[in-house]
N, C-alpha and C positions, 0 to 999 in steps of 0.2 A: 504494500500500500504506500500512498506518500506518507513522505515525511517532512516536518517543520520546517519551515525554512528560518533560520537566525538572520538574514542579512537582510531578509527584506518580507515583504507580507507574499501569501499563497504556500504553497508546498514547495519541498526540494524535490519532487517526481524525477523519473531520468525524464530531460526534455534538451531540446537544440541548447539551453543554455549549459549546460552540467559542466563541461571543462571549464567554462570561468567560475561558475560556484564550489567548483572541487578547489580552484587557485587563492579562491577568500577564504577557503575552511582554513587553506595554509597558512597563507598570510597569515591570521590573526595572531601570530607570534611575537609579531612586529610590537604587540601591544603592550610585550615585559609579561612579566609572571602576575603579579595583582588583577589584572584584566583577566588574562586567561583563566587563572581561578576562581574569579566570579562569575566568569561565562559557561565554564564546563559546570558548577556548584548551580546556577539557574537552569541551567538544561535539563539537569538530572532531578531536577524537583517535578521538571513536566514529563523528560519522555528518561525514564532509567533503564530502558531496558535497552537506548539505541543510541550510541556517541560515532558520530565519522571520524574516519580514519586519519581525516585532518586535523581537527580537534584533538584526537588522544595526541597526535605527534606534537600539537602543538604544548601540551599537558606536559609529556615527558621534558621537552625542554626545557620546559617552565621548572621542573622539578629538579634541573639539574645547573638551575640558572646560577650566575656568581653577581654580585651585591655591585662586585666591585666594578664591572663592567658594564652594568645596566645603565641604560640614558637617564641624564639628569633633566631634571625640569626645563634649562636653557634650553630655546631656543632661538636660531639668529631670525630677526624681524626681518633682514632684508632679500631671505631667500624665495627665490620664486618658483614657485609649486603648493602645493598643498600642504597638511601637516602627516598624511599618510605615506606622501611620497619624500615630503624631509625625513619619518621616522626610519621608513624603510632601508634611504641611504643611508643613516646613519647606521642600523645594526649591521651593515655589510661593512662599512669602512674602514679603510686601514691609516687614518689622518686623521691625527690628534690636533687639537686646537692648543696649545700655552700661553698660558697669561700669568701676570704678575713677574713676569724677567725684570732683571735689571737692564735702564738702558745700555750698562755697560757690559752687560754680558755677550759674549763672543758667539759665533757661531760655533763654533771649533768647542766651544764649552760645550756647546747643549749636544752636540754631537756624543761627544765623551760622556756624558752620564746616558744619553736615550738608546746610544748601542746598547750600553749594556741589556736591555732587555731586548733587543733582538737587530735585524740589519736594516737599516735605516737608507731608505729609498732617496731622500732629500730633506731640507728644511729649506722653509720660505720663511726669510726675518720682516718679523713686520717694521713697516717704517714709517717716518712721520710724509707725509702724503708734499708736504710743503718744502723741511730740510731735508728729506729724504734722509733721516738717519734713525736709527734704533728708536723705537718707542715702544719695548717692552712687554711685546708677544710676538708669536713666530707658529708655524707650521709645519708638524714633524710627519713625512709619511715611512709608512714602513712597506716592508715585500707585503707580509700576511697580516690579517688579521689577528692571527693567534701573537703575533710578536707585538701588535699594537693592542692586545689583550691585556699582557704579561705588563707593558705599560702602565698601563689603566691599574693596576692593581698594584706594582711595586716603585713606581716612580710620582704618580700623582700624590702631594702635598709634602714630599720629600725637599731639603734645600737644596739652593744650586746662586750661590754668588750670594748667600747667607739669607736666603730668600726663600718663603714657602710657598714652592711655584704649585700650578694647577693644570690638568689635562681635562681636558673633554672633548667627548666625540666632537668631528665633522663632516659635515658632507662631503668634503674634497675642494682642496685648492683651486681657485678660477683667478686667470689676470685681474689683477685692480685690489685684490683681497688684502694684499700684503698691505694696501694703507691703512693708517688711521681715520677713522670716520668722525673727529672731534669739529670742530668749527678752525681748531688753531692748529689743524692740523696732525695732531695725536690722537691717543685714544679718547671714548668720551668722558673714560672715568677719570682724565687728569683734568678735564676740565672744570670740573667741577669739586675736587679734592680741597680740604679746608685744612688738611694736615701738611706737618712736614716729611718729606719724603727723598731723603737725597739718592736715591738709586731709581728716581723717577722723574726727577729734574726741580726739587724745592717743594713749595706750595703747587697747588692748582691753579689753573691759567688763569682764571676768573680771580681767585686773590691777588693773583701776581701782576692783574691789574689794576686791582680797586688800591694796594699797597699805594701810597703816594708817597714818593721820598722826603726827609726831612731835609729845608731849605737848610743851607750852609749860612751859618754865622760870620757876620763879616766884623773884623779885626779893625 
């Protein structure tokens, strides 16, 4: 007989559509493990006696998922697609996002701690869009996956130039990415920084302009 359909209303009968609804049962793995255990835990409340074979695989994986590698909340506003087709890239990618570098950190640096967890395809230094020089994230790809896994798990919030750098998935490198998206040229979050920061260039841009220096005393 049919059966339920989860993705949309009517039955899942075999019809001309089944090879794309067999490819959504798959998919939904995309969604991390908390989704998928709500999804299979509501199905089995209606029909127990019948889970597709998309769904259990997707269950196994869920069950064998690691904390450390699951997508975080971020994501970037300026990508264009959907948020099904951002998530997707992301659980395939082998490109890590870093932030929080020092502007004075080398490439040559970040090379020497990222190999360690596996062979490092390239790094893209981000720069200031203006001076064109270091502003303190960069773009690390690797061969596989599983090597920008080992990442994700043993290198994210570790130091590097006495600094608790940070990784997160990305979709993959594209021309223009390496700038800063700030107004002055950096990233947005120096624009706006009210601290001092000497391994990010002082104060935040916006301080660094309301500062009015003190007139010189004349003798």
């Amino acid at each position: 007989g049919d059966q339920p359909d989860i993705f949309g209303g009517g039955s899942a009968s075999c019809s001309a559509d089944w090879p794309l609804r067999r490819r959504q049962e798959q998919d939904i793995s995309i969604f991390g493990p908390k989704f998928v255990f709500s999804l299979v835990a509501a199905w089995f409340r209606s029909f127990p006696h019948y889970l597709p074979a998309g769904m259990m695989a997707a269950l196994l994986n869920a069950l064998n998922s690691d904390s450390h590698v699951e997508l975080s909340q971020y994501r970037d506003q300026h990508f264009r697609g959907s948020r099904y087709e951002q998530d997707k890239l992301l659980r395939y990618s082998c490109t890590l996002y870093v932030g929080n570098l020092s502007f004075y950190t080398t490439e040559e640096q970040i090379y020497e701690l990222f190999s360690k967890s596996g062979d490092v395809k390239r790094i893209i230094m981000g720069l200031d869009k203006i001076k064109k020089t270091s502003c303190g994230f960069c773009f690390v790809e690797f061969y596989t996956r599983a090597d920008s896994e080992h990442c994700m798990r043993f290198i994210n919030g570790t130091r590097l130039d006495d600094r608790i750098i940070r990784t997160d998935w990305d979709t993959g490198f594209k021309d223009g990415r390496q700038f800063g998206r700030g107004k002055s040229g950096g990233q947005v979050r120096d624009e706006y920084r009210t601290d001092y920061d000497a391994g990010r260039g002082g104060f935040g841009k916006l301080v660094q302009m309301q500062r009015v220096p003190e007139p010189r005393q004349k003798f």
